[in-house]
C-alpha positions as CSV (number, residue, x, y, z in Angstrom):
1,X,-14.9,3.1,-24.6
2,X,-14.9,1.3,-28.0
3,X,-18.5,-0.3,-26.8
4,X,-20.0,3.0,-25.5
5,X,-19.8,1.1,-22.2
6,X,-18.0,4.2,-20.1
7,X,-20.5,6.9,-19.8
8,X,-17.7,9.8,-19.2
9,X,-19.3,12.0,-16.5
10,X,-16.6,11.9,-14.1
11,X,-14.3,9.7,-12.5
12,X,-13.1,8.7,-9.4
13,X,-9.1,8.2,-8.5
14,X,-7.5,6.2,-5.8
15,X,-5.0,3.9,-4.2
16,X,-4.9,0.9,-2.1
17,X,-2.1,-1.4,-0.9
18,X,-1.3,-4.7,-1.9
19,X,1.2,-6.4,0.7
20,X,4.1,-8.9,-1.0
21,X,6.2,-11.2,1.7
22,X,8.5,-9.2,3.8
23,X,11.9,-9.8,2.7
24,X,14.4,-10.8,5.3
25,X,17.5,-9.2,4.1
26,X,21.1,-8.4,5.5
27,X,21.9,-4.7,6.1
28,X,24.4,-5.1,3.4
29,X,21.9,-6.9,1.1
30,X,19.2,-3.7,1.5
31,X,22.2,-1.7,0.7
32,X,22.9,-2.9,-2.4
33,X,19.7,-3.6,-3.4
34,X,19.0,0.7,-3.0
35,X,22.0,1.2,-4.7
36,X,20.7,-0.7,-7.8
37,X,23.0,-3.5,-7.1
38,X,22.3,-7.0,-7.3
39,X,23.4,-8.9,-3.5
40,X,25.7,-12.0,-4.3
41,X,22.5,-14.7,-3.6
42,X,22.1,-18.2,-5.5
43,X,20.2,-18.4,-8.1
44,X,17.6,-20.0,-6.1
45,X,17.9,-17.3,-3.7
46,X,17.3,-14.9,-6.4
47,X,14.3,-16.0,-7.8
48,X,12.7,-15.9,-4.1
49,X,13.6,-12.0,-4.0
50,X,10.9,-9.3,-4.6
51,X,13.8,-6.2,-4.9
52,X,10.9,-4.0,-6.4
53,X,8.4,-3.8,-3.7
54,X,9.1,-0.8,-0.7
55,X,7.8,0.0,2.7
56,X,5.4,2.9,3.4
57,X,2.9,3.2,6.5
58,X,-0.6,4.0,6.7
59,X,-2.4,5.1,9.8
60,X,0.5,4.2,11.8
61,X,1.5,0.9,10.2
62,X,4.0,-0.2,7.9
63,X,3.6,-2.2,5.1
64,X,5.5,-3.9,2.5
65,X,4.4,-4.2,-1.2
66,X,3.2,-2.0,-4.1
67,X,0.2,0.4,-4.4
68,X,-2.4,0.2,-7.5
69,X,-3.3,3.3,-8.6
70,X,-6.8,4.0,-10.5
71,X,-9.2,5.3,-12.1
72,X,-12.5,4.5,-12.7
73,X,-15.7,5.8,-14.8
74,X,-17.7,7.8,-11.7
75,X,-21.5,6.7,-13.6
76,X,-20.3,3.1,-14.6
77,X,-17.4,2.1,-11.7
78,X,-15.1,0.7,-15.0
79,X,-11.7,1.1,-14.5
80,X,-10.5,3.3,-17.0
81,X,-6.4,3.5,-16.4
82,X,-4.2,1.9,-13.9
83,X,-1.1,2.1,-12.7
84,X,1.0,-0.5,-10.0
85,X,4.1,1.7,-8.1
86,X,6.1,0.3,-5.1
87,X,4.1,1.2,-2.0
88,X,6.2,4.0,-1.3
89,X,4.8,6.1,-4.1
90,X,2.5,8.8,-3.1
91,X,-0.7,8.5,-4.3
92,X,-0.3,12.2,-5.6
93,X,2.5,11.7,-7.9
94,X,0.3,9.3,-10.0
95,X,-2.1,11.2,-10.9
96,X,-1.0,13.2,-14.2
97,X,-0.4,9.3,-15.3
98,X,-4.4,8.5,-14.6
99,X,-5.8,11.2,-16.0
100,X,-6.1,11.7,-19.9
101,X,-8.0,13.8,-22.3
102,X,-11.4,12.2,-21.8
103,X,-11.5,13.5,-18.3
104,X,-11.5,16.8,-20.1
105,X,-14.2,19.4,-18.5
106,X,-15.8,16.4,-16.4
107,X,-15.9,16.2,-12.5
108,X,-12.3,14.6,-10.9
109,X,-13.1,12.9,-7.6
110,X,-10.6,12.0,-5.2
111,X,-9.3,11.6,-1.4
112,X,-7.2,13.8,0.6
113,X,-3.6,11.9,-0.8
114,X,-4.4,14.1,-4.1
């Protein structure tokens, strides 16, 4: 914006997945983890851990990871705001955090998820 370099006739919103290592975890272990507890692991162990990412499924398959959320200038294909959210955010709830007031009175593209 500051170099005149997003042209501001629209914009275009989406999501795609980005798979992370499945974790292989204990019952007890996913547990805790959803109840914002830490599982008893080594530090090693720890640091080996991705207790952010989440399952969701797409077109009947699951995957594992987090989902980047954008938005990008419809006449120059810049992104223009982005947002990463465990993959099982729906697309839909990020929205009002893509859009902002130069989107004002311009044309809002997106896919069926919004």
């Amino acid at each position: 914006r500051k170099h005149d370099l997003v042209l501001n006739k629209g914009s275009i919103v989406d999501a795609s997945i980005v798979k992370a290592p499945i974790q292989r975890n204990t019952k007890e272990e996913n547990d805790q983890i959803k109840n914002g507890e830490s599982p008893d692991w080594t530090e090693k162990k720890s640091q080996h851990k991705d207790v952010d990412a989440s399952w969701t499924s797409k077109n009947g398959k699951n995957y594992y990871g987090y989902k980047n959320h954008i938005k990008i200038d419809q006449a120059s294909k810049l992104i223009t705001a982005c947002q990463v959210t465990p993959a099982h955010v729906h697309d839909s709830q990020m929205m009002f955090d893509l859009i902002d007031k130069y989107d004002k009175g311009h044309s809002l593209y997106a896919d069926s998820a919004y």
